[in-house]
C-alpha positions as CSV (number, residue, x, y, z in Angstrom):
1,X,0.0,0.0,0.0
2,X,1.6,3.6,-0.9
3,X,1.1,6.3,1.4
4,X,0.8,9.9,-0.3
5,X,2.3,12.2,1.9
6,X,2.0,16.3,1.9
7,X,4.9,18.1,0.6
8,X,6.4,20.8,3.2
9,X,5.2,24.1,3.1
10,X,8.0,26.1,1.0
11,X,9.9,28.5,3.1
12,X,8.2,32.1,3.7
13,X,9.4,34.6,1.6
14,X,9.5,38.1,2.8
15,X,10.5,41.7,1.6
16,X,12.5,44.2,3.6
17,X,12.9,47.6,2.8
18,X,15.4,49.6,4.2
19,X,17.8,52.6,3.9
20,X,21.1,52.2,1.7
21,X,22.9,54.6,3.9
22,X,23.1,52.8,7.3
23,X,26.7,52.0,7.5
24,X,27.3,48.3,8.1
25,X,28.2,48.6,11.8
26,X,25.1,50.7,12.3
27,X,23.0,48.4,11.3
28,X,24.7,45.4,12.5
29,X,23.5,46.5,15.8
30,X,19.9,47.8,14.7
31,X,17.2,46.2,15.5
32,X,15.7,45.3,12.2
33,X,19.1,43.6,11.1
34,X,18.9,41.4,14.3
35,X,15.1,40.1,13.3
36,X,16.3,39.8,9.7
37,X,19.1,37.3,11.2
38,X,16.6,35.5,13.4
39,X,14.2,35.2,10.7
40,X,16.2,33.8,8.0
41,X,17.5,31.3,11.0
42,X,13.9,30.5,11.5
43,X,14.4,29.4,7.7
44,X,12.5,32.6,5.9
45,X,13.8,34.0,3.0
46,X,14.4,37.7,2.8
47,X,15.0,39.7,-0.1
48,X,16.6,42.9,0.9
49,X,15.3,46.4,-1.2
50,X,18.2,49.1,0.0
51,X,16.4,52.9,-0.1
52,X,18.9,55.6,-1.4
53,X,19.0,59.1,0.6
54,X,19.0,59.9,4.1
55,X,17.1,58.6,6.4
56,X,14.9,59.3,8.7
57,X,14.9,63.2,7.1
58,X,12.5,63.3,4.5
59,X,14.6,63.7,1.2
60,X,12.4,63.9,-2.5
61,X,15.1,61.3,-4.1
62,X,14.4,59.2,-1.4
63,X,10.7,59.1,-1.7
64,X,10.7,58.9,-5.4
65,X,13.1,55.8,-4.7
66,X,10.8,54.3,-2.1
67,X,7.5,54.8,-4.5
68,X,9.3,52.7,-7.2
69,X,10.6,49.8,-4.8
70,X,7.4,49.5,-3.4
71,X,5.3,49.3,-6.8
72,X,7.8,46.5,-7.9
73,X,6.7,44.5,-5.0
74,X,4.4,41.5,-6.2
75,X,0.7,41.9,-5.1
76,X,-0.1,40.3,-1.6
77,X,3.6,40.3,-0.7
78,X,4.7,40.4,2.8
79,X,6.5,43.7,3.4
80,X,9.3,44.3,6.6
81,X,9.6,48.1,6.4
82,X,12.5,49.5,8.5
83,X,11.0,52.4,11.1
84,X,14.8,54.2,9.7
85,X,12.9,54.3,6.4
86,X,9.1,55.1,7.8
87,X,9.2,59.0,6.7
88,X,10.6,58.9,3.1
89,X,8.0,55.8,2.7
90,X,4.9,57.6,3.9
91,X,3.8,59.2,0.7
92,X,3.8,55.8,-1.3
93,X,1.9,54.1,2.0
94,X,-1.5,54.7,1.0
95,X,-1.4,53.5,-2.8
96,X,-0.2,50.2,-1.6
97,X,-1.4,49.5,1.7
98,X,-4.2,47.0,0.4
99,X,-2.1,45.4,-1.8
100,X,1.3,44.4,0.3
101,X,1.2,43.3,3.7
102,X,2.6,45.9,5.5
103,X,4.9,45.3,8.5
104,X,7.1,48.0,10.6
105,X,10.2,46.5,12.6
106,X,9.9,50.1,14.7
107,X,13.4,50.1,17.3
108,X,12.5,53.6,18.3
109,X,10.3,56.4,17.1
110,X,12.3,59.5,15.6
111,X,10.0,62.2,16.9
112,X,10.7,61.8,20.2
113,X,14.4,62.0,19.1
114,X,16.6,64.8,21.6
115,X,17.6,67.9,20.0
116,X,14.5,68.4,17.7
117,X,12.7,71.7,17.6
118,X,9.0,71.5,18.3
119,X,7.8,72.1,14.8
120,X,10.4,68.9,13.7
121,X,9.2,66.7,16.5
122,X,5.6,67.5,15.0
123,X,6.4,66.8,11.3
124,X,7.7,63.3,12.5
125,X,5.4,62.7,14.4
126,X,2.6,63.0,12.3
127,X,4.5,61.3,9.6
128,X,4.9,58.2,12.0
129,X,1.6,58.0,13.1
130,X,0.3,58.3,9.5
131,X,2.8,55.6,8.1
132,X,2.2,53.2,11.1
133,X,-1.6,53.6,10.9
134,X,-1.6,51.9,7.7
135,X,0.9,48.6,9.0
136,X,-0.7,45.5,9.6
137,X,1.5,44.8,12.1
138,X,4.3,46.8,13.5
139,X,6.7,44.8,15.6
140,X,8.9,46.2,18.7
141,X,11.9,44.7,20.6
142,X,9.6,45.8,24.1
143,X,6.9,47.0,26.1
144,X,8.9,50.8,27.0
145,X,8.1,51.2,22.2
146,X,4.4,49.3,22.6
147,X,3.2,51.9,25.0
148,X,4.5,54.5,22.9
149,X,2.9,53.2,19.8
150,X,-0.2,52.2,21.7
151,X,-0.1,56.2,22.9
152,X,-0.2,57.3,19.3
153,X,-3.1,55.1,18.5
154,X,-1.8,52.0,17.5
155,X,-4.3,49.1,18.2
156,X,-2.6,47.0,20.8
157,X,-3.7,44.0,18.6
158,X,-1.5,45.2,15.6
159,X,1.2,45.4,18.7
160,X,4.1,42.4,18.1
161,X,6.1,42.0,21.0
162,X,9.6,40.4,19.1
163,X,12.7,40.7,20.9
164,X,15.3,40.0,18.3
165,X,15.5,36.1,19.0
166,X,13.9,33.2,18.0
167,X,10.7,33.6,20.2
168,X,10.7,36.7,18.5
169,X,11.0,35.9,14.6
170,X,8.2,32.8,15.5
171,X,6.2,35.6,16.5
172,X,6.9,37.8,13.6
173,X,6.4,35.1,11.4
174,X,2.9,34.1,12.8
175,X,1.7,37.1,11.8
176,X,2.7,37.4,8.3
């Protein structure tokens, strides 16, 4: 008698977008390069899409550059979008919200950043909150970035607690 058995699901394949101009050590300690390492050890494959311009100021190179990276992105894709990234990505949010699965790996949020006037705190701020309003998930290394995003209207469902680990990516990766 022959058994049919299921063939393993294939490896989930997912899409970070980040900036180009984190130097290597910088973002060897960041925290989206520590999920992307405890991801693909989890055995997902990540296709890195490297942003030109500075980041996090707003730069119109940079957005240009984001709006093209995102609209090569195949429909239904599951998106990790570097918070670094968040402000030159927030114009091309909204035309393809509904059709990539959106995802923030958010370290820190940049308005509350020291040293920023009150009018610059604002402008990130709003940018932020309008970019992360439109994630279907937005994952933080802790509770101290939750309550933060929770304070800016972030529905504590959306909320992924993932510490940079292997709990962490399992948890990522339930969600996408």
């Amino acid at each position: 008698m022959t058994t049919l058995s299921t063939p393993p699901d294939p490896p989930l394949s997912v899409h970070l977008v980040m900036p180009a101009d984190l130097a290597a050590d910088a973002f060897a300690d960041a925290y989206a390069r520590r999920m992307v390492e405890a991801l693909r050890a989890a055995g997902a494959g990540i296709m890195l899409h490297a942003l030109p311009g500075p980041h996090p100021q707003v730069d119109p190179s940079a957005i240009l550059a984001a709006d093209v990276a995102l609209s090569r992105l195949p429909d239904g894709a599951p998106v990790l979008l570097d918070g670094n990234a968040l402000p030159n990505l927030a114009a091309s949010l909204p035309a393809d919200s509904r059709r990539l699965r959106f995802t923030a790996l958010i370290e820190r949020l940049h308005w509350t950043e020291p040293g920023l006037t009150a009018e610059e705190a604002a402008v990130r701020r709003n940018l932020e909150q309008g970019a992360l309003a439109l994630m279907r998930h937005v994952a933080v290394p802790d509770e101290t970035v939750a309550a933060t995003l929770r304070d800016l209207g972030v529905r504590p469902e959306r909320i992924v607690l993932a510490a940079a680990d292997a709990g962490g990516a399992a948890a990522l990766l339930a969600v996408l």
